[in-house]
C-alpha positions in Angstrom: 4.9 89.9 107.5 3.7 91.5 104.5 7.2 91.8 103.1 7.4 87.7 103.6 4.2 87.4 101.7 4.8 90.3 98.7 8.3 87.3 98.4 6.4 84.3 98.2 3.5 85.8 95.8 6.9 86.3 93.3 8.0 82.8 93.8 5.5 80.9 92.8 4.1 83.6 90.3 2.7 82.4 87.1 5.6 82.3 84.7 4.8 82.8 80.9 6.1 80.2 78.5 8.5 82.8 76.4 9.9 83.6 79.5 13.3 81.9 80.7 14.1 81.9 84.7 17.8 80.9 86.0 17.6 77.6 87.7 18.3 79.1 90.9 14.8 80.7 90.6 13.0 77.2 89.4 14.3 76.1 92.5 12.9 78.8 94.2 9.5 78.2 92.8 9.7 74.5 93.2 10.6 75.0 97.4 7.3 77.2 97.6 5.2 74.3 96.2 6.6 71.8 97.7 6.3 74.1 101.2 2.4 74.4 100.1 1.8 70.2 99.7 3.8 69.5 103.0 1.5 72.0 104.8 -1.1 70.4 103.2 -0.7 67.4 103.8 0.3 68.5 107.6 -3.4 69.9 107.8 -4.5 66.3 106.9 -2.5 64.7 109.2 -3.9 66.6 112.2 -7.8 65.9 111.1 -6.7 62.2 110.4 -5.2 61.6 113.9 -8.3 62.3 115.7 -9.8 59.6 113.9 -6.8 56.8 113.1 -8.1 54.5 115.6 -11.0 54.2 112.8 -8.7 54.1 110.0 -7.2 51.0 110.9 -10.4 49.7 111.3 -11.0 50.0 108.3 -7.9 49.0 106.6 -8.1 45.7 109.3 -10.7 44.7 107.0 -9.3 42.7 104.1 -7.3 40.9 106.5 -10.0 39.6 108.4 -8.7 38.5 112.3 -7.5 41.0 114.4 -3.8 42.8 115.1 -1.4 42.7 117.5 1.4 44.8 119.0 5.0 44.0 120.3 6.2 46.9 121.7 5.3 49.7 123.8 5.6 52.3 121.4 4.0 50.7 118.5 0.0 51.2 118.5 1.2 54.9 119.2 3.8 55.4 115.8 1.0 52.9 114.3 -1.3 56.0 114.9 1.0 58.4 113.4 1.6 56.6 110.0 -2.0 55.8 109.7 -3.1 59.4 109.9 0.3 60.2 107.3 -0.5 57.8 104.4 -4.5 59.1 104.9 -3.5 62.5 105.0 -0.8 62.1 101.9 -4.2 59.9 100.0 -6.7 63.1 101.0 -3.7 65.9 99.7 -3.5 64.6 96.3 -5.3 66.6 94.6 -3.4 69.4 96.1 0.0 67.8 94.7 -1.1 66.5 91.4 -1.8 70.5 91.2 1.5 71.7 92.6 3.4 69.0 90.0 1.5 70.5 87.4 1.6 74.1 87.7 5.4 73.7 88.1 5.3 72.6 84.8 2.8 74.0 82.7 5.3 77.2 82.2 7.5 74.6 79.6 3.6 73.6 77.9 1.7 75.4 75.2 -1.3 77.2 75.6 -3.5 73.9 73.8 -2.1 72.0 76.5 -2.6 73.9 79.2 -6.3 74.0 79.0 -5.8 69.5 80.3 -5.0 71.3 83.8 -8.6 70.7 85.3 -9.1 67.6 83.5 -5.2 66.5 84.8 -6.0 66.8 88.5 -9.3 64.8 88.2 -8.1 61.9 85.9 -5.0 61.8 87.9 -7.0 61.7 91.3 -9.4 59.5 90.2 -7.1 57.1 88.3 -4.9 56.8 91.5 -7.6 56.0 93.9 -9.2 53.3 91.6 -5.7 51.9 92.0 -5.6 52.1 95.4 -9.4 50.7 95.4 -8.9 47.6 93.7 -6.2 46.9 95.7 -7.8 47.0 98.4 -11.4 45.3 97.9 -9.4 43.0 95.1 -6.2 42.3 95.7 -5.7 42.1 99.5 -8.4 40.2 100.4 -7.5 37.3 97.7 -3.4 38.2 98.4 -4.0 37.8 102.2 -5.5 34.4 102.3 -3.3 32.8 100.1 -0.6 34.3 102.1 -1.9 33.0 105.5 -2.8 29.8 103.7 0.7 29.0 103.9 0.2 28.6 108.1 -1.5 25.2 107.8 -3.1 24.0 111.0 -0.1 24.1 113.0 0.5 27.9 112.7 -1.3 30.2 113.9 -0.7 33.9 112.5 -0.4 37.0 114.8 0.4 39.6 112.5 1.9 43.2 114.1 -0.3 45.8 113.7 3.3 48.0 112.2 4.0 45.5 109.9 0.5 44.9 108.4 -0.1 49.1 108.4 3.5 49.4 106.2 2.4 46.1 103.7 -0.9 47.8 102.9 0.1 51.3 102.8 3.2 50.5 100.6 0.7 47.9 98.1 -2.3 50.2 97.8 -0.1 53.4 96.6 2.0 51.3 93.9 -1.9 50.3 92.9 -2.5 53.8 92.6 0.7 54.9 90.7 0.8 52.2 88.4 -2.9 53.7 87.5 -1.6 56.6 86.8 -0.1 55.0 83.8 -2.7 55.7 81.0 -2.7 59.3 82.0 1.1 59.2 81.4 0.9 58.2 77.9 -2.3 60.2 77.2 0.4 63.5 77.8 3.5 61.6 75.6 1.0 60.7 72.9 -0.4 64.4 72.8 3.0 66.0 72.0 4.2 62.8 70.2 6.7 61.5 72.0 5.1 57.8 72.0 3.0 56.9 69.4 0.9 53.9 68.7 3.0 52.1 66.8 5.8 52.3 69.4 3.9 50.6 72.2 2.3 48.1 69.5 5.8 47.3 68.4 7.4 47.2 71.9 4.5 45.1 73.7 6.8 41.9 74.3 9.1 43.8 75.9 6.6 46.0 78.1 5.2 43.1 79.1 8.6 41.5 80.6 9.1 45.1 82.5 5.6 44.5 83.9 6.2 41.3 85.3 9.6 42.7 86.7 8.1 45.8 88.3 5.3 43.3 90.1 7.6 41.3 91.1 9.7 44.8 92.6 6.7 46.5 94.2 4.2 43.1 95.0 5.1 40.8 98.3 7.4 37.9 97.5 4.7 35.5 96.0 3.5 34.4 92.8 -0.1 35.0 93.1 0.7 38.8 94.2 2.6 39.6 91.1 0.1 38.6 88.7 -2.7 40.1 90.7 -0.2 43.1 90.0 0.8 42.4 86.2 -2.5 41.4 84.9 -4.0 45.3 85.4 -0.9 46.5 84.1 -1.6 44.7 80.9 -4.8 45.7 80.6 -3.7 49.2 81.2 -1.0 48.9 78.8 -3.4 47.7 76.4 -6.1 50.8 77.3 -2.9 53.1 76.6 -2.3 51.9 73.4 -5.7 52.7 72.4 -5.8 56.1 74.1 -2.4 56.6 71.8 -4.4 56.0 68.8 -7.7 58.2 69.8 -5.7 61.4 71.4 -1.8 61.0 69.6 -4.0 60.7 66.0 -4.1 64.3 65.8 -0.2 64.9 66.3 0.8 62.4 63.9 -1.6 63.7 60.8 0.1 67.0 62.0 3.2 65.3 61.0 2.3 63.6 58.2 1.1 66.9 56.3 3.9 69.0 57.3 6.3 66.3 56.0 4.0 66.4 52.9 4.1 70.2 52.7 8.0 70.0 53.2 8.2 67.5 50.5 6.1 69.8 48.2 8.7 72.8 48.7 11.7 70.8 47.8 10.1 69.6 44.3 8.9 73.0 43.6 12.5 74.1 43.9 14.3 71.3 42.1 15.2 72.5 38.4 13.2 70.6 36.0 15.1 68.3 33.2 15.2 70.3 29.7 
C-alpha cells in the first residue's frame, strides 16, 4: 500500500520547467490526473443521486409542463445522467485544476502565479454560461420551439430526451464562456494580439454563426440566442487583448528597437 502511494506521489510530482520528462512519463502524469477528476467526479455522482429526483425538478423548470417516460428503464438511467452532468458541473473546479497543473511545467514562473485566478475565472466564467442558458435561453428557446405545435398538437416531451437537450445546451453555454479566458492566456504570451482579432472580426463572426448553428437545436432563433453572446464575448476579448497583451507587445517593440540599435552600432560608417 505504501509502495502504491510512494509511485503515485512521483507521477504526479511537481515537474520544474528546465526539466525535460520522456513522453512516456507525461503520460504517466496525465493518467494520475485524469484518475483524480474521474474519482472526483465519481464522489459527486454518489451525493447527486440521492437527490436527482430534485435535480430534474429543477432543470423541468424552463420548460414549464411536466415530463414523461416511454420505457421502463428510462426515469431510472434518467436518474443516472442527471446525478453525472451535476456531478461533472460541481467537479470543475477540480479539473480546471488538473488541466492546469498538467501544464504549468511548459509556463514561466510570471505565469504561473494566474493559477488561483485560472480556476476561479474559469469556474465562474463557465457557470455564467451555463446560467444564462438556462434562465435566458431555454425558457425563450423552449416556447418558440413548442410554438410550432399549434392547437392541434399537443407536446409530451420524454423526460431522456429533454435531460440530453439541456444538459448538452447548458455546457456549450459554459464552454463557449470560457472563451475570453482563452485569449486572456494567447494575448499574455502573444500569440494573438489585438490587431489580429480586430483584423479577422468578419471572419470570426462567420465561425460564430457556424459553431451556433453546430452546438444550438435546429432553429433560427436558437443560434442567435447562441451567436449574439459570442459576439459580445468576442468583442470583450478584443479588449482584454489590448489591456493584458499591451505589455507583451511594448516588450516587443523595445527589443526589436534595442536589436535595431546593435546592428547600426556595428555598421561601418561612410568615410
Amino acid at each position: 500500500m505504501e509502495e502504491k502511494q510512494e509511485i503515485r506521489k512521483r507521477k504526479i510530482r511537481k515537474v520544474a520547467p528546465e526539466e525535460k520528462l520522456p513522453f512516456t512519463e507525461h503520460l504517466e502524469e496525465f493518467r494520475w490526473r485524469l484518475i483524480i477528476v474521474i474519482s472526483t467526479v465519481a464522489i459527486w455522482f454518489g451525493i447527486c443521486y440521492n437527490y436527482s429526483t430534485n435535480i430534474i425538478k429543477f432543470v423541468q423548470k424552463p420548460l414549464n409542463q411536466k415530463l414523461i417516460f416511454i420505457s421502463p428503464t428510462e426515469a431510472f438511467f434518467v436518474n443516472l445522467k442527471v446525478a453525472f452532468f451535476t456531478a461533472i458541473f460541481l467537479s470543475l473546479p477540480v479539473i480546471i485544476y488538473q488541466l492546469w497543473a498538467f501544464v504549468a511545467p511548459g509556463l514561466l514562473d510570471k505565469e504561473k502565479k494566474y493559477t488561483l485566478p485560472f480556476i476561479i475565472s474559469g469556474t465562474l466564467c463557465f457557470l455564467i454560461g451555463a446560467g444564462f442558458c438556462y434562465f435566458v435561453v431555454l425558457p425563450i428557446g423552449t416556447k418558440f420551439l413548442l410554438g410550432f405545435a399549434g392547437g392541434e398538437l399537443k407536446p409530451m416531451i420524454s423526460v431522456d430526451n429533454y435531460i440530453s437537450f439541456i444538459s448538452r445546451f447548458m455546457i456549450a453555454f459554459g464552454a463557449v464562456f470560457e472563451f475570453p479566458i482563452v485569449i486572456f492566456f494567447l494575448s499574455k504570451v502573444g500569440i494573438v494580439t489585438p490587431e489580429i482579432l480586430s483584423k479577422n472580426r468578419r471572419y470570426s463572426i462567420l465561425g460564430i454563426f457556424v459553431l451556433s448553428a453546430i452546438l444550438s437545436p435546429p432553429d433560427v432563433l436558437s443560434m442567435f440566442l447562441m451567436a449574439i453572446p459570442l459576439m459580445c464575448l468576442y468583442e470583450i476579448s478584443i479588449f482584454i487583448a489590448r489591456i493584458f497583451g499591451k505589455k507583451a507587445a511594448e516588450g516587443k517593440v523595445v527589443e526589436g528597437l534595442s536589436g535595431q540599435g546593435v546592428e547600426e552600432t556595428l555598421e561601418p560608417s561612410n568615410p
